[in-house]
VEXKOLNU-389538 format. One record per residue: residue number from 1; residue in three letters; x, y, z of N, C-alpha, C in turn. Coordinates in Angstrom, 1 decimal, decimal comma, m for minus. Each point is the difference from the previous one (the first is absolute). Layout:
[NUM; "ALA"; [X; Y; Z]; [X; Y; Z]; [X; Y; Z]] ...
***
This chain:
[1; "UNK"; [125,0; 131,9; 132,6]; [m0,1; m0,9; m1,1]; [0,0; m1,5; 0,4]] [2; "UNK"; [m1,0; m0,6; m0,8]; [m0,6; m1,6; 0,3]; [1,6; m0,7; m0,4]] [3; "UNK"; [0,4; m0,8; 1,0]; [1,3; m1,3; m0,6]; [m0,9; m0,9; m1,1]] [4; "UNK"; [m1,3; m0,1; 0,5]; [m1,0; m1,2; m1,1]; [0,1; 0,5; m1,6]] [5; "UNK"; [m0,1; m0,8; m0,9]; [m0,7; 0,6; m1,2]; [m1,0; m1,1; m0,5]] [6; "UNK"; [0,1; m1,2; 0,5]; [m1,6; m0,7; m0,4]; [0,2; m1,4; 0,4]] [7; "UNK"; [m1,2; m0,4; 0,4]; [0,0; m1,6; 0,7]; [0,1; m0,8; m1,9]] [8; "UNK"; [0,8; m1,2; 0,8]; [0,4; m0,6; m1,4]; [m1,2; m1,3; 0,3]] [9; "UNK"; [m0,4; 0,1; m1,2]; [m1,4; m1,2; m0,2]; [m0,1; m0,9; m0,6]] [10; "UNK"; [1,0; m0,8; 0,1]; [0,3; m1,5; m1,1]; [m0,7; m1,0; 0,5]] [11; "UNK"; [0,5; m1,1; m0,4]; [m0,7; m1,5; 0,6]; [0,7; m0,3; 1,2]] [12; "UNK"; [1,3; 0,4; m0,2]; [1,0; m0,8; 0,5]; [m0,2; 1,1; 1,6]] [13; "UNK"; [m0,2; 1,4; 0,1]; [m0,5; 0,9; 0,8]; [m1,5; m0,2; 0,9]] [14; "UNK"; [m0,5; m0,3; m0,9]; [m1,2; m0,3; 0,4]; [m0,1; m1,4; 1,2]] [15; "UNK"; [0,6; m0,9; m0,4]; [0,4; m1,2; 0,4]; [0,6; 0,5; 1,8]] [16; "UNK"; [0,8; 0,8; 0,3]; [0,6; 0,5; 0,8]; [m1,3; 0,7; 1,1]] [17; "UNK"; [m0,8; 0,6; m0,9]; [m1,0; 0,7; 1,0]; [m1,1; m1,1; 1,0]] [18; "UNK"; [0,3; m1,3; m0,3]; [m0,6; m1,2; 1,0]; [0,8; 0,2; 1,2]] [19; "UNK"; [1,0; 0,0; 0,2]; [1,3; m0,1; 0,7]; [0,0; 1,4; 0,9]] [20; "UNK"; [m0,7; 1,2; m0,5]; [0,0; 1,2; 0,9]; [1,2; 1,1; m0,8]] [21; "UNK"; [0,3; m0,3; m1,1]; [1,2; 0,6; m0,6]; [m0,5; 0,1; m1,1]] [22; "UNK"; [0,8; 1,5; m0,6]; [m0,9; 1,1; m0,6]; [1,6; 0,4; m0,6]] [23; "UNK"; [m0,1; 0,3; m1,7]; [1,2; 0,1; m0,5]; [m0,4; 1,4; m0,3]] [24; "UNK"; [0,9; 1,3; m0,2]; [m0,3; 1,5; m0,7]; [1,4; m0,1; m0,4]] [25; "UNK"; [0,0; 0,7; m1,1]; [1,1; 0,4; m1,1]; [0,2; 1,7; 1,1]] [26; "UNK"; [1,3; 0,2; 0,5]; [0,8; 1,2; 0,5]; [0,5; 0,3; m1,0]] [27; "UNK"; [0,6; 1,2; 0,7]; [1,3; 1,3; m0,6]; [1,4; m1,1; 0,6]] [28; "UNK"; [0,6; 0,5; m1,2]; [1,2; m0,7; 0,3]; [1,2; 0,6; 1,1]] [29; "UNK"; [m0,4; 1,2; 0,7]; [0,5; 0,1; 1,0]; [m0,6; 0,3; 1,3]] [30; "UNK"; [m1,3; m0,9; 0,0]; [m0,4; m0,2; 1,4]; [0,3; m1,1; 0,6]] [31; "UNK"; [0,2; 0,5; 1,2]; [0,4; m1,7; 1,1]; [m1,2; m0,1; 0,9]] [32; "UNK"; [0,7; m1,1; 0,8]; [m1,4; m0,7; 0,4]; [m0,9; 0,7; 0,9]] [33; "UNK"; [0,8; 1,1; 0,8]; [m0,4; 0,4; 1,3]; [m1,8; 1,2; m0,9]] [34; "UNK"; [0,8; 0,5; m1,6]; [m0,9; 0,9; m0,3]; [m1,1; m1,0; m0,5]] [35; "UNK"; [0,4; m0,6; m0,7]; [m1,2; m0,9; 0,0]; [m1,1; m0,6; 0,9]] [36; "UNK"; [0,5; m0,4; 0,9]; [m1,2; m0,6; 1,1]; [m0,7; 1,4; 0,3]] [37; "UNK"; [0,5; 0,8; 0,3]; [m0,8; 1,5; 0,0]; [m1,0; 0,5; m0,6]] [38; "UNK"; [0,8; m0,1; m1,7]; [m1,2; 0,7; m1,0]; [m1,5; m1,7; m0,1]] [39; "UNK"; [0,6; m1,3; 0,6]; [m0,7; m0,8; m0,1]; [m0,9; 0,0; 1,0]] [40; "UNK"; [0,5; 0,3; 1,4]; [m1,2; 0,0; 0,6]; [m1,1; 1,1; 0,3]] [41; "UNK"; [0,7; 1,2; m0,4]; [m0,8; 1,1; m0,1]; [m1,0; 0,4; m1,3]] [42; "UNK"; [0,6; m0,9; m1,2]; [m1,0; 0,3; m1,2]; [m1,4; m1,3; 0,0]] [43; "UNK"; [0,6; m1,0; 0,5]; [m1,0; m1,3; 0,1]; [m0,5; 0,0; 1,4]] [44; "UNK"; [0,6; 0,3; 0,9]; [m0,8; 0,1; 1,7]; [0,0; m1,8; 0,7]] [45; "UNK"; [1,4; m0,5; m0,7]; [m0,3; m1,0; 0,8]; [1,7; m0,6; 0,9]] [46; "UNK"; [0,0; m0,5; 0,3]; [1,7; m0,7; 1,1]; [0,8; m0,4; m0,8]] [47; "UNK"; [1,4; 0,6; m0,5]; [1,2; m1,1; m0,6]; [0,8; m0,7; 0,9]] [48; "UNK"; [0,2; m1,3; m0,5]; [0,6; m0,4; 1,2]; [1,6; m0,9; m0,5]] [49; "UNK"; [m0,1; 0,0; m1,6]; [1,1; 0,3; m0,3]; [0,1; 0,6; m1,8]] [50; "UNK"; [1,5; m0,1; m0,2]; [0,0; 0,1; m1,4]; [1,5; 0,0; m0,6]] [51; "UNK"; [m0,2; m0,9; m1,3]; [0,6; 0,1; m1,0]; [0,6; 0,6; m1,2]] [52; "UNK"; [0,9; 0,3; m0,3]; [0,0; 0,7; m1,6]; [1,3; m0,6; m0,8]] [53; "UNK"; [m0,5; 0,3; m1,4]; [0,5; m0,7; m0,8]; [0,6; 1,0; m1,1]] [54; "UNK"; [1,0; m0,4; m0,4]; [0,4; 1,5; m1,2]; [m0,1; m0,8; m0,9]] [55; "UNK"; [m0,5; 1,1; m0,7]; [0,0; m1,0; m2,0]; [1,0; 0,8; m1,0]] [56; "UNK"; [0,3; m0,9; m0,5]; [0,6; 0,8; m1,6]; [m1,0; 0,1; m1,3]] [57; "UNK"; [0,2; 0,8; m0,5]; [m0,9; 0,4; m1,0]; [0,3; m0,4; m1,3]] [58; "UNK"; [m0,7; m1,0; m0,6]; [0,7; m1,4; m1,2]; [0,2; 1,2; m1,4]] [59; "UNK"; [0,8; m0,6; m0,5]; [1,0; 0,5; m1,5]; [m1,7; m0,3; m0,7]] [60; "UNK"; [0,2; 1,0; m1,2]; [m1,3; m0,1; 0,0]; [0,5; 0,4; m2,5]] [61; "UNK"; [m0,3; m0,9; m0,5]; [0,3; 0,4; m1,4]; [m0,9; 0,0; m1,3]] [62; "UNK"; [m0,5; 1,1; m0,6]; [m1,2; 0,4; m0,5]; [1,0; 0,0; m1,7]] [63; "UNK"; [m0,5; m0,5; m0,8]; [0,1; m0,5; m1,4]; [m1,1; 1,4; m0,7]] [64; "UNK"; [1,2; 0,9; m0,7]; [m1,1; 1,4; m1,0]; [0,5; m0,7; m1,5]] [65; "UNK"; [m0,3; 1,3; m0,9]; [0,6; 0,0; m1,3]; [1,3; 0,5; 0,1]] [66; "UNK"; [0,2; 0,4; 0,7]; [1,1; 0,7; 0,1]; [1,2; m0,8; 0,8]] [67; "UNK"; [m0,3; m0,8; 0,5]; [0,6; m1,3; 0,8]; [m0,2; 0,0; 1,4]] [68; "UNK"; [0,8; m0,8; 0,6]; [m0,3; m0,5; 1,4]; [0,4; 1,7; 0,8]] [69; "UNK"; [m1,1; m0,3; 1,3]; [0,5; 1,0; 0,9]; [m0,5; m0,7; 1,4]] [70; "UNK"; [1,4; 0,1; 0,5]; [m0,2; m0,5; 1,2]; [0,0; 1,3; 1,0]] [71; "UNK"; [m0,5; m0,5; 1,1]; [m0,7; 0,9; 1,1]; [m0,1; m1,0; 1,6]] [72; "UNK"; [0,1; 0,3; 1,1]; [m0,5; m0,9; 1,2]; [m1,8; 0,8; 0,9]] [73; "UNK"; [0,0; m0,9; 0,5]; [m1,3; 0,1; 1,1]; [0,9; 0,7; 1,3]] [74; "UNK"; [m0,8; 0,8; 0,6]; [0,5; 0,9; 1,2]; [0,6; m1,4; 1,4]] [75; "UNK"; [0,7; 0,4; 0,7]; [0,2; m1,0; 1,4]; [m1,3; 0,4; 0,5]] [76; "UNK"; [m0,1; m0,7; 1,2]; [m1,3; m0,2; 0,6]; [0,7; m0,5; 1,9]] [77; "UNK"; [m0,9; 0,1; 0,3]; [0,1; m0,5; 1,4]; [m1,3; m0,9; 0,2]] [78; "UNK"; [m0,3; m0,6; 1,3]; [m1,5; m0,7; 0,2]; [0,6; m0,5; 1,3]] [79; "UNK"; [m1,5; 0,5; 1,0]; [0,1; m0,6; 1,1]; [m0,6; m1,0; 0,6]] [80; "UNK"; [m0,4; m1,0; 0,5]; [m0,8; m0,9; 0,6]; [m0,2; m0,2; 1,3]] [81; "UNK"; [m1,6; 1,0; 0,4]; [0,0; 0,3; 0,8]; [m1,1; m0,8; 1,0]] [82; "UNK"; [0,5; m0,5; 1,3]; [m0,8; m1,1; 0,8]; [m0,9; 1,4; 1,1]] [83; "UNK"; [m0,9; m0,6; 0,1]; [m1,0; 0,5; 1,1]; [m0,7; m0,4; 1,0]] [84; "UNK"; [m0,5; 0,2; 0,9]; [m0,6; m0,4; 1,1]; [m0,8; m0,9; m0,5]] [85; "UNK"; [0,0; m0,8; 0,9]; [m1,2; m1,6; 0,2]; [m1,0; 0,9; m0,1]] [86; "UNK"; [m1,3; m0,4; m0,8]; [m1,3; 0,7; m0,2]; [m0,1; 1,5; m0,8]] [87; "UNK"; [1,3; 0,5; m0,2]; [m0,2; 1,3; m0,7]; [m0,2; m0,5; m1,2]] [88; "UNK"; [m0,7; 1,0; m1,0]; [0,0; m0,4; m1,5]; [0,2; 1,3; m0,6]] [89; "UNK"; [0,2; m0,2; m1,0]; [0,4; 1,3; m1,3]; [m0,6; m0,4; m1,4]] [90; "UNK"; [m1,0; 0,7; m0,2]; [m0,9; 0,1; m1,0]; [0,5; 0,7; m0,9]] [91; "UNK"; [0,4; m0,5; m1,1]; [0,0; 0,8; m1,4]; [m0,9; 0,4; m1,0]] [92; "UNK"; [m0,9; m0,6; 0,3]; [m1,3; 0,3; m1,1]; [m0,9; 0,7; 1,0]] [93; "UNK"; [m0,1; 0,2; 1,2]; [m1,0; 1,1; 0,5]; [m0,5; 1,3; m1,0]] [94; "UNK"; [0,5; 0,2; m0,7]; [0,1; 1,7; m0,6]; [m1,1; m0,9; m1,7]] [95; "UNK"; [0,1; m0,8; m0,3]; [m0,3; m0,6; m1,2]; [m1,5; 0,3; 0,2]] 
***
């Protein structure tokens, strides 16, 4: 089983991919060692380091007829992952 579950593609991620660093949303209980693995074997290029970050999953409150029901968003992990000088990782290849 993949530690990945999807490259995260914001502005603020996007911005990063100048730099050689490439953000993917993980399983919240993969570490780093599994990561660089499922990263260099699913993309085919050098890690040469990485970051991760745990998130909390925001309070989240929806207004019915029936009245308020609150609920949260799941935790999350994310990693930020650097790569070899000259490797690239293409997300839109498949488009």
């Amino acid at each position: 089983m993949s530690t990945l579950k999807k490259p995260v593609v914001t502005e603020k991620a996007t911005s990063l991919n100048e730099k050689g660093q490439y953000v993917f949303e993980v399983t919240r209980t993969a570490n780093k060692v599994q990561i660089k693995k499922d990263v260099e074997q699913f993309y085919g290029v050098t890690v040469t380091g990485i970051s991760t970050i745990r998130t909390n999953g925001k309070v989240k409150s929806k207004f019915t007829k029936g009245g308020a029901v609150s609920g949260r968003r799941p935790h999350g992990k994310k990693a930020i992952v650097t790569v070899k000088e000259g490797d690239v990782i293409d997300f839109y290849s498949g488009i």
